[in-house]
KOLKOLVEX-881286 format. One record per residue: x, y, z of N, C-alpha, C, O in turn; residue number from 0. Coordinates in nm, 2 decimals. Example, Ala and Ser with C-alpha at 12.3 -4.5 7.8 and 13.67 -1.06 7.14 Angstrom:
% residues 2
+--------+--------+--------+--------+--------+--------+--------+--------+--------+--------+--------+--------+-----+
!    nc1 !    nc2 !    nc3 !   cac1 !   cac2 !   cac3 !    cc1 !    cc2 !    cc3 !    oc1 !    oc2 !    oc3 !   i !
+--------+--------+--------+--------+--------+--------+--------+--------+--------+--------+--------+--------+-----+
!   1.32 !  -0.57 !   0.78 !   1.23 !  -0.45 !   0.78 !   1.32 !  -0.33 !   0.78 !   1.42 !  -0.33 !   0.85 !   0 !
!   1.28 !  -0.22 !   0.71 !   1.37 !  -0.11 !   0.71 !   1.29 !   0.00 !   0.79 !   1.34 !   0.11 !   0.80 !   1 !
+--------+--------+--------+--------+--------+--------+--------+--------+--------+--------+--------+--------+-----+
//
This chain:
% residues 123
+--------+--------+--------+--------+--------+--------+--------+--------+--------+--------+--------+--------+-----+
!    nc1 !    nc2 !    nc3 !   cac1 !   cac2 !   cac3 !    cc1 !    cc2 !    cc3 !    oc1 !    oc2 !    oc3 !   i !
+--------+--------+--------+--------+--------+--------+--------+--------+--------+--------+--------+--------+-----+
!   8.72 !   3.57 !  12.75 !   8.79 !   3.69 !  12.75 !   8.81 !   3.74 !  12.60 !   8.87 !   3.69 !  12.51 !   0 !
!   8.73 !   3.85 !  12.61 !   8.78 !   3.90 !  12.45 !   8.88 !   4.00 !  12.42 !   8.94 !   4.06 !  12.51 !   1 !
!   8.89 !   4.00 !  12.30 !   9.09 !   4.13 !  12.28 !   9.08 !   4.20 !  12.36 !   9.17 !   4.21 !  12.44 !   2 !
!   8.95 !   4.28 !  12.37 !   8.97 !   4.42 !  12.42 !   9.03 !   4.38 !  12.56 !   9.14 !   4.41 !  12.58 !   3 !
!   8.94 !   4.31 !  12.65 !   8.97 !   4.25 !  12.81 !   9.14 !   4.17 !  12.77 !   9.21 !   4.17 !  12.86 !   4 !
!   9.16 !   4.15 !  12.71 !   9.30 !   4.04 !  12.69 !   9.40 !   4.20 !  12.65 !   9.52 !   4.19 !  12.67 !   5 !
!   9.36 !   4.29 !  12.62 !   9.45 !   4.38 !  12.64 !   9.50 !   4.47 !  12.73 !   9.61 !   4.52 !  12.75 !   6 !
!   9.36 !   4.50 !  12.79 !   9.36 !   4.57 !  12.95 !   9.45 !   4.45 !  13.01 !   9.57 !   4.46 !  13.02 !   7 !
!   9.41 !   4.37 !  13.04 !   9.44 !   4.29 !  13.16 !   9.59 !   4.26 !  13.13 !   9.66 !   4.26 !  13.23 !   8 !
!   9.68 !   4.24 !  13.01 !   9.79 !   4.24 !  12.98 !   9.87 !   4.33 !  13.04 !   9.98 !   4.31 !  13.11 !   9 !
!   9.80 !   4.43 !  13.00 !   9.90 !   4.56 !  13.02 !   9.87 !   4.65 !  13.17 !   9.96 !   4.73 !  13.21 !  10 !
!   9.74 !   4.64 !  13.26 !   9.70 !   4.70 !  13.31 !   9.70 !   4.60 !  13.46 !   9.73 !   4.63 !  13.58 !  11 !
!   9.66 !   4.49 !  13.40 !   9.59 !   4.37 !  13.53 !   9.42 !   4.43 !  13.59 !   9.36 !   4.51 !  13.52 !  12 !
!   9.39 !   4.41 !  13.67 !   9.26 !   4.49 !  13.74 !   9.24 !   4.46 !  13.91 !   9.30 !   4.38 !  13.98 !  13 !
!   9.16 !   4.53 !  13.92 !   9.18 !   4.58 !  14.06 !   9.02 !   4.49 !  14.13 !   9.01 !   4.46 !  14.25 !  14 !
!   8.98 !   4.48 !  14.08 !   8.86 !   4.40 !  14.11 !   8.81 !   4.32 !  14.00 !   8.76 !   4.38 !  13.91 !  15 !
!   8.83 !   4.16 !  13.99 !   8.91 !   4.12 !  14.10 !   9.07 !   4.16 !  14.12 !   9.11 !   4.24 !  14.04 !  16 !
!   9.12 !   4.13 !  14.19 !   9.28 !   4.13 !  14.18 !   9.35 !   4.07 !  14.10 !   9.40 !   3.96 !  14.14 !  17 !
!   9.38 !   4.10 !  13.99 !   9.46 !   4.05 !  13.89 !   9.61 !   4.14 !  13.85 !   9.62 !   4.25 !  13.78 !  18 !
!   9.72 !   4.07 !  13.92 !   9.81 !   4.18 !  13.80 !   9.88 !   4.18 !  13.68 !   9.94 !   4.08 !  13.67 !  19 !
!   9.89 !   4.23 !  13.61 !   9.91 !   4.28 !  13.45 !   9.97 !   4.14 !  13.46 !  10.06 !   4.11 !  13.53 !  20 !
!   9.86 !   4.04 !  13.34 !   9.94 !   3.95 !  13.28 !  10.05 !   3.94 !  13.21 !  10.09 !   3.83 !  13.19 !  21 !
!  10.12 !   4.07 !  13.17 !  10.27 !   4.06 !  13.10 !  10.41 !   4.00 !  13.21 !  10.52 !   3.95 !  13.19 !  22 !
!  10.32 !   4.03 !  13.36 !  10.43 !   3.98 !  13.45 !  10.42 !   3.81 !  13.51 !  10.49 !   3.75 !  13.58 !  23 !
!  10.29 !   3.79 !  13.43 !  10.27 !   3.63 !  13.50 !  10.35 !   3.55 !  13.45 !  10.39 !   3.58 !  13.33 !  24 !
!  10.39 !   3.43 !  13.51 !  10.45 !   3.30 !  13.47 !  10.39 !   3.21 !  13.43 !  10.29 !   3.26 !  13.38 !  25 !
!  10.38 !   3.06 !  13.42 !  10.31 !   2.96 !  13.42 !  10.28 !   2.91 !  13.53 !  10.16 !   2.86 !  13.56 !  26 !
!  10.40 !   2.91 !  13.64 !  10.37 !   2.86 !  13.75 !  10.31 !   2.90 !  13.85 !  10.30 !   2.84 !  13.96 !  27 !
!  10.25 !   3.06 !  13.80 !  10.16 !   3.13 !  13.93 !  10.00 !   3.05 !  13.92 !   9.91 !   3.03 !  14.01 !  28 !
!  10.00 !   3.01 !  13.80 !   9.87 !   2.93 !  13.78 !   9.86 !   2.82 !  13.86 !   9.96 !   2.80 !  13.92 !  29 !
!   9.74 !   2.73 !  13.89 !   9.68 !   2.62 !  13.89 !   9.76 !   2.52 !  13.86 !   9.81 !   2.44 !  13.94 !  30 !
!   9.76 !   2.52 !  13.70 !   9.78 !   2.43 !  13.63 !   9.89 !   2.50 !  13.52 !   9.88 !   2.54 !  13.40 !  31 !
!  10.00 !   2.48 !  13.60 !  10.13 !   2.53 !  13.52 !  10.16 !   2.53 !  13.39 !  10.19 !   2.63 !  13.32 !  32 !
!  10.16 !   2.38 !  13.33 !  10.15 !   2.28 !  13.20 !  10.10 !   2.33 !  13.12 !  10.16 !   2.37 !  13.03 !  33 !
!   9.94 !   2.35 !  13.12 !   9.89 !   2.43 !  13.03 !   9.90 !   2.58 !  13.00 !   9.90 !   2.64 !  12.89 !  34 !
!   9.89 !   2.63 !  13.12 !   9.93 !   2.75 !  13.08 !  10.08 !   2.81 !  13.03 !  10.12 !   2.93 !  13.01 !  35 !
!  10.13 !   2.71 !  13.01 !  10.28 !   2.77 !  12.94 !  10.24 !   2.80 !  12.81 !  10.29 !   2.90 !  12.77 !  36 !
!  10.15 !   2.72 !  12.71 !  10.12 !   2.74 !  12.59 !  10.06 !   2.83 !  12.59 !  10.10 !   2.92 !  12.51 !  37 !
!   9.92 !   2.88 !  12.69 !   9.83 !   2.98 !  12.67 !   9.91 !   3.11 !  12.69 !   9.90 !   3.22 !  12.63 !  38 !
!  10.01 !   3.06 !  12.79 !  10.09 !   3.22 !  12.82 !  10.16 !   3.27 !  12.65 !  10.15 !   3.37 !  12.57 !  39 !
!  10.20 !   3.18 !  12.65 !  10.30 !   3.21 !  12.51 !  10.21 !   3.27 !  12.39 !  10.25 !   3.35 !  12.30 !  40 !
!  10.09 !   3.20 !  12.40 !   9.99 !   3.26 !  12.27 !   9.96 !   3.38 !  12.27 !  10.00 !   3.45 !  12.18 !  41 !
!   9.88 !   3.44 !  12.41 !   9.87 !   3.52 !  12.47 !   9.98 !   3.64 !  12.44 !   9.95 !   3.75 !  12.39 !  42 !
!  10.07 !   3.63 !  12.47 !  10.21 !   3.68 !  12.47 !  10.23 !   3.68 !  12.33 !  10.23 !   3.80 !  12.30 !  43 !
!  10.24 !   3.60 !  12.21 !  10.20 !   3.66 !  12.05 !  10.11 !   3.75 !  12.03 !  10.14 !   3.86 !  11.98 !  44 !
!   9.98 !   3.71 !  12.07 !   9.86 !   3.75 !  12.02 !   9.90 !   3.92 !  12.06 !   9.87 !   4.01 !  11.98 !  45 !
!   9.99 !   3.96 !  12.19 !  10.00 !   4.11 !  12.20 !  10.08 !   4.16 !  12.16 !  10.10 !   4.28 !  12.18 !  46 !
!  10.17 !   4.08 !  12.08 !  10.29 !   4.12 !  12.00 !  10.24 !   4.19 !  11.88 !  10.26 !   4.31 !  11.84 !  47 !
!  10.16 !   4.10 !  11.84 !  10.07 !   4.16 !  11.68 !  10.01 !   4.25 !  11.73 !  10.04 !   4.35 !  11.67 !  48 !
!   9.89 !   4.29 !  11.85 !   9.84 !   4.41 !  11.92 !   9.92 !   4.50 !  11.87 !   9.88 !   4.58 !  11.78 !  49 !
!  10.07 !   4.50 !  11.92 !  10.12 !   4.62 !  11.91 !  10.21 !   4.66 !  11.79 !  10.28 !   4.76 !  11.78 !  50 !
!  10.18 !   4.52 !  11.69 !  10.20 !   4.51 !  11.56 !  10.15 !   4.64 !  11.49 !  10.20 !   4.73 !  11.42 !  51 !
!   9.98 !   4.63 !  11.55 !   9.87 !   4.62 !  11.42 !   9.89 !   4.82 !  11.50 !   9.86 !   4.92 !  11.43 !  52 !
!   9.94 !   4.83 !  11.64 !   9.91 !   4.98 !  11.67 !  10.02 !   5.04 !  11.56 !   9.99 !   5.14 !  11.50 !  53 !
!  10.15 !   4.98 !  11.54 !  10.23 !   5.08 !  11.49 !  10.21 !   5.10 !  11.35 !  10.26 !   5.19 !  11.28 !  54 !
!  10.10 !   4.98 !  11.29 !  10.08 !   4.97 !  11.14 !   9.95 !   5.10 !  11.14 !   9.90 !   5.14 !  11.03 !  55 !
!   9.90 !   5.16 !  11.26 !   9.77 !   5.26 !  11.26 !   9.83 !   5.42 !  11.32 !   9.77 !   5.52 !  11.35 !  56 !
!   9.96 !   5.36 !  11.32 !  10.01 !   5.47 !  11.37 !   9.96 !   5.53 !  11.53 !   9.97 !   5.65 !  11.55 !  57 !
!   9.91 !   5.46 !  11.62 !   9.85 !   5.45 !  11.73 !   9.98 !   5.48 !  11.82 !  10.08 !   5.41 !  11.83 !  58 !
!   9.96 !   5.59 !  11.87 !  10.06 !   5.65 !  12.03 !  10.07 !   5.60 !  12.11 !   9.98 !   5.62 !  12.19 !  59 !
!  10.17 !   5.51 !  12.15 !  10.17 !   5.43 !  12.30 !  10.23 !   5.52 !  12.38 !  10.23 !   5.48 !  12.50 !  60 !
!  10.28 !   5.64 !  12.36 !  10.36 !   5.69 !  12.43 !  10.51 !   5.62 !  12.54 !  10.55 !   5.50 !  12.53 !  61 !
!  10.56 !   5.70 !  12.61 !  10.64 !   5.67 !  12.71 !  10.62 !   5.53 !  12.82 !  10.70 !   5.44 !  12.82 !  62 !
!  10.50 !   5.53 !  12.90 !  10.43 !   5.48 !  12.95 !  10.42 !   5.32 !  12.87 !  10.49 !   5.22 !  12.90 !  63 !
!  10.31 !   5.34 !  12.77 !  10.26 !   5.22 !  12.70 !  10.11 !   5.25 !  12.70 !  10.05 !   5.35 !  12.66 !  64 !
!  10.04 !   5.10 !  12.78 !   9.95 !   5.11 !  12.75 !   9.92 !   5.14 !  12.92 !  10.02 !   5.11 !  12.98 !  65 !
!   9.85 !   5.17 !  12.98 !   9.81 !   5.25 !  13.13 !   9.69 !   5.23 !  13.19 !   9.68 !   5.18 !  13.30 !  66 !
!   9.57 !   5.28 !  13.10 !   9.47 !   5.27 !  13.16 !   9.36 !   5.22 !  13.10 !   9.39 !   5.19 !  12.98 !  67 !
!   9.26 !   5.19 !  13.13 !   9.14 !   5.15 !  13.09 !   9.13 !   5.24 !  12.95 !   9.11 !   5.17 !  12.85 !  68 !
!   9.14 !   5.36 !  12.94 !   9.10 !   5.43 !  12.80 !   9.20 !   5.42 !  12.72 !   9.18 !   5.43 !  12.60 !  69 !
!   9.32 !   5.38 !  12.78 !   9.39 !   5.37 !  12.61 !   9.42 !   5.23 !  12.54 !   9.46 !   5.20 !  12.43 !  70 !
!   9.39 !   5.15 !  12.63 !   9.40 !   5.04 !  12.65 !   9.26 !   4.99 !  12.50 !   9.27 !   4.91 !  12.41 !  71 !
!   9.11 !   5.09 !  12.53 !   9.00 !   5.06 !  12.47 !   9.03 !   5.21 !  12.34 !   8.93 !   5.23 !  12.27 !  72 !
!   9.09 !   5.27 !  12.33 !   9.14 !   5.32 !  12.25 !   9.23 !   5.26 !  12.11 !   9.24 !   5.27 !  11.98 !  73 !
!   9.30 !   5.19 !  12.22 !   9.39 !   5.07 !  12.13 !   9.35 !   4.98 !  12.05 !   9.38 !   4.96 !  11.94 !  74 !
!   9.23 !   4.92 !  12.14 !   9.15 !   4.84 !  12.11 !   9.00 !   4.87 !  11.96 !   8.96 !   4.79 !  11.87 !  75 !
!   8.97 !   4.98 !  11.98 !   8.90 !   5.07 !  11.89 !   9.00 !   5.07 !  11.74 !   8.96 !   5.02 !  11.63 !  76 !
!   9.12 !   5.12 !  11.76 !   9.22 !   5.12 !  11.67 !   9.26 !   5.09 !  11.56 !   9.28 !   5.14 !  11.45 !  77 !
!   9.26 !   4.92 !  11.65 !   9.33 !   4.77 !  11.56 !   9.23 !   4.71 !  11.49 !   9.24 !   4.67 !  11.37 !  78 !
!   9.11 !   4.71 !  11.57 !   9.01 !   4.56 !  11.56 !   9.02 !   4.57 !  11.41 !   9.06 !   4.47 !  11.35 !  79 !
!   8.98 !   4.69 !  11.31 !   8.94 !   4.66 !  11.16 !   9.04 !   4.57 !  11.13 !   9.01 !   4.49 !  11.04 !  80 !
!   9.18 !   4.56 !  11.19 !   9.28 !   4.49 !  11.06 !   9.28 !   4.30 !  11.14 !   9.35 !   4.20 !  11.10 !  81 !
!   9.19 !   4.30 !  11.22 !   9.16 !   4.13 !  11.30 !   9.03 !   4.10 !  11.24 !   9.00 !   3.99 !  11.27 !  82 !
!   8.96 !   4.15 !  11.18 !   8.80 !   4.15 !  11.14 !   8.84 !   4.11 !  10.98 !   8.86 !   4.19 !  10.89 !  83 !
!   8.85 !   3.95 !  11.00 !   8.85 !   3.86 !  10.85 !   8.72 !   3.81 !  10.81 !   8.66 !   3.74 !  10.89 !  84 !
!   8.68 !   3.83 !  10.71 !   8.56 !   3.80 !  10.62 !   8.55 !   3.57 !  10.68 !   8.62 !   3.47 !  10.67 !  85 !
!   8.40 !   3.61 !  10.72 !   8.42 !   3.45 !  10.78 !   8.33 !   3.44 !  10.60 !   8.33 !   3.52 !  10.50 !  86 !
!   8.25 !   3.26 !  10.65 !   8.19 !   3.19 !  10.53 !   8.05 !   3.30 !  10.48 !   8.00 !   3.30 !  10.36 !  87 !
!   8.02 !   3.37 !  10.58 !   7.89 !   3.45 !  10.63 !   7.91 !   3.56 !  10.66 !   7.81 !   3.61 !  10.71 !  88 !
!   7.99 !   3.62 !  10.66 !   8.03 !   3.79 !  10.70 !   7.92 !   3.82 !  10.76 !   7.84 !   3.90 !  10.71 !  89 !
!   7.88 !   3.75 !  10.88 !   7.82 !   3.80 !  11.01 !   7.86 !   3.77 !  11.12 !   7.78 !   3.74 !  11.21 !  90 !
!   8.01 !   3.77 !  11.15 !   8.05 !   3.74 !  11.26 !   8.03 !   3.88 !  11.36 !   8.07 !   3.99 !  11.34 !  91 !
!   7.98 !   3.84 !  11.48 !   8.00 !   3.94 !  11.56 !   8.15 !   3.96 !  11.64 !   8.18 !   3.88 !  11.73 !  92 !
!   8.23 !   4.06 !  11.60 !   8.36 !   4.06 !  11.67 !   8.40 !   4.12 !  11.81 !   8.50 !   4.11 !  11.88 !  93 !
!   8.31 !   4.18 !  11.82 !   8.30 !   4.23 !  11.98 !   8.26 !   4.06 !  12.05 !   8.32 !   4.01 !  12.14 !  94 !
!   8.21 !   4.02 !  12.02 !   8.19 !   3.90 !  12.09 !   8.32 !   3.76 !  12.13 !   8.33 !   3.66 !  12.21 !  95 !
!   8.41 !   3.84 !  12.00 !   8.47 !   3.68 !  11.95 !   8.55 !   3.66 !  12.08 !   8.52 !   3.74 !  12.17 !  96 !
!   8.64 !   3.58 !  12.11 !   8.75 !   3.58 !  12.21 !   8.89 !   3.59 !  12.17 !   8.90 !   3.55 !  12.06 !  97 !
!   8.98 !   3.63 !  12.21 !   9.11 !   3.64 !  12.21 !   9.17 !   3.55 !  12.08 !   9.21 !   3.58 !  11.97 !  98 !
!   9.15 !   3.40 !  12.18 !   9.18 !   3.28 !  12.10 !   9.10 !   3.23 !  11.92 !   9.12 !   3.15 !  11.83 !  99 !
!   8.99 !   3.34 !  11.95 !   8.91 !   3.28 !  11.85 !   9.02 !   3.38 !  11.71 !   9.04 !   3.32 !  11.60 ! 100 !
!   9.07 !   3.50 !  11.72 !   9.12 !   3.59 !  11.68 !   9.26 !   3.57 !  11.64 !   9.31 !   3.62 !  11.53 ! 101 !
!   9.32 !   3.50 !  11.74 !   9.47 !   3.44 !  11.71 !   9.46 !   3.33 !  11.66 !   9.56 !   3.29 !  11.61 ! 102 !
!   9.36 !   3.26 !  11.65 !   9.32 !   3.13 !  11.56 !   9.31 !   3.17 !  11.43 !   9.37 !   3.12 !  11.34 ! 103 !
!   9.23 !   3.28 !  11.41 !   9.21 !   3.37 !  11.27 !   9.34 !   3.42 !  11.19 !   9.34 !   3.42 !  11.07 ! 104 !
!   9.47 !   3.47 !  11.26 !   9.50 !   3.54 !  11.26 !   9.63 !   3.41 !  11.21 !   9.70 !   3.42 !  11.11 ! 105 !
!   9.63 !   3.29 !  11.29 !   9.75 !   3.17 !  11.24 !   9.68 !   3.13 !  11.13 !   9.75 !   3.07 !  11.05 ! 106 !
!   9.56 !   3.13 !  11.09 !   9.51 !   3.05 !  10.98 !   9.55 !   3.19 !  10.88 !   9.58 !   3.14 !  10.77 ! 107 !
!   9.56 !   3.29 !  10.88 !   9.56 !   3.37 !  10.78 !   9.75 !   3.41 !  10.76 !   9.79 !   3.51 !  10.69 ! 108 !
!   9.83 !   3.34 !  10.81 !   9.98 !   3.34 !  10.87 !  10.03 !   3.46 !  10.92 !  10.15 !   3.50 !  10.88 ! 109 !
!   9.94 !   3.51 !  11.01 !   9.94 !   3.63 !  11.07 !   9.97 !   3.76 !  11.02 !  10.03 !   3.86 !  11.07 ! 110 !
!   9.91 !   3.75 !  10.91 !   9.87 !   3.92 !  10.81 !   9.73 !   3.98 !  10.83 !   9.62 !   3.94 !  10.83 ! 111 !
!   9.78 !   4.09 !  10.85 !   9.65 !   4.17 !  10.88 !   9.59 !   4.14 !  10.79 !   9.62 !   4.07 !  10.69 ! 112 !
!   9.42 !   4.23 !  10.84 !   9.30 !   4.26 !  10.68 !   9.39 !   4.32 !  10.55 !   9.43 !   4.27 !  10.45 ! 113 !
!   9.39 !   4.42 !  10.59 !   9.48 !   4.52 !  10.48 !   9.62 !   4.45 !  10.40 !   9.63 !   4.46 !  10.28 ! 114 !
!   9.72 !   4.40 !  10.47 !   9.82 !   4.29 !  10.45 !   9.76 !   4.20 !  10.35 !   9.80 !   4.22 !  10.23 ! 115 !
!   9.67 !   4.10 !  10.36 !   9.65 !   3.97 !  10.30 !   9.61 !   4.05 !  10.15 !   9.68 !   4.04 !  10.06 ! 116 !
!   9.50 !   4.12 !  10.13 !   9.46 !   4.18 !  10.03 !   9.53 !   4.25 !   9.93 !   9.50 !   4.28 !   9.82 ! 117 !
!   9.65 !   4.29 !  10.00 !   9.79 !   4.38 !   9.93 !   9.89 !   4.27 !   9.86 !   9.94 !   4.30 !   9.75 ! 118 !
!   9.91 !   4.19 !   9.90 !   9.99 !   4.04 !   9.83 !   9.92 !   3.99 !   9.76 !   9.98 !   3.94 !   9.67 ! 119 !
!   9.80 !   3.97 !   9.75 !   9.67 !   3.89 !   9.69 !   9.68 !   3.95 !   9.53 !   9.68 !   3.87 !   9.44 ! 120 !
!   9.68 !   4.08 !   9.50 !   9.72 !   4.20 !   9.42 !   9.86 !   4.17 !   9.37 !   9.88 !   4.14 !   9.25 ! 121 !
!   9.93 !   4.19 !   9.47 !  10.09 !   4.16 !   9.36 !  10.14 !   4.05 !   9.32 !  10.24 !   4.06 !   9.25 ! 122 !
+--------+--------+--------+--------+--------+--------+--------+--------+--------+--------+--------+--------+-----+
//
């Protein structure tokens, strides 16, 4: 699952399959409760900074929030530049990356944006 899908489905869930908005899931609707308490919780950061990185772009959630498919990939359009960290090779493809691969990026960099890390680096 990549951001973009980890942000729909947060905020939205989907209708095929039947999924509803992960913001309302527990651990224990899962399988495997245990584990997913950690993924929930990351998950649950990783959209915290989402909506970190919308208010640092000045991005409209409006009343609502996030609602549909378009704003949801709107949102998604938005943010990505400030999650898109220079790898060993600056040829990472980021449409590809996953969720986790992003919030892995994102703890290793102590959760500062692109624009962020480069602004301290300076002063």
């Amino acid at each position: 699952m990549n951001l973009n899908t980890l942000i729909y489905y947060w905020f939205c869930g989907s209708k095929h399959p039947l999924v509803p908005p992960l913001k309302y899931a527990r651990s224990w609707d899962f399988r495997n409760p245990r584990a997913m308490t950690s993924v929930l919780a990351q998950m649950k950061k990783m959209v915290s900074h989402v909506l970190r990185a919308a208010t640092h772009v000045r991005f409209d959630l409006g009343t609502n929030g996030v609602d549909s498919l378009d704003k949801a990939t709107r949102l998604y359009e938005a943010i990505i530049h400030l999650f898109q960290y220079g790898g060993t090779k600056n040829t990472r493809r980021y449409t590809a990356m996953t969720w986790k691969t992003v919030y892995l990026d994102l703890q290793k960099h102590k959760f500062k944006f692109v624009g962020e890390e480069q602004s301290n680096r300076v002063s």
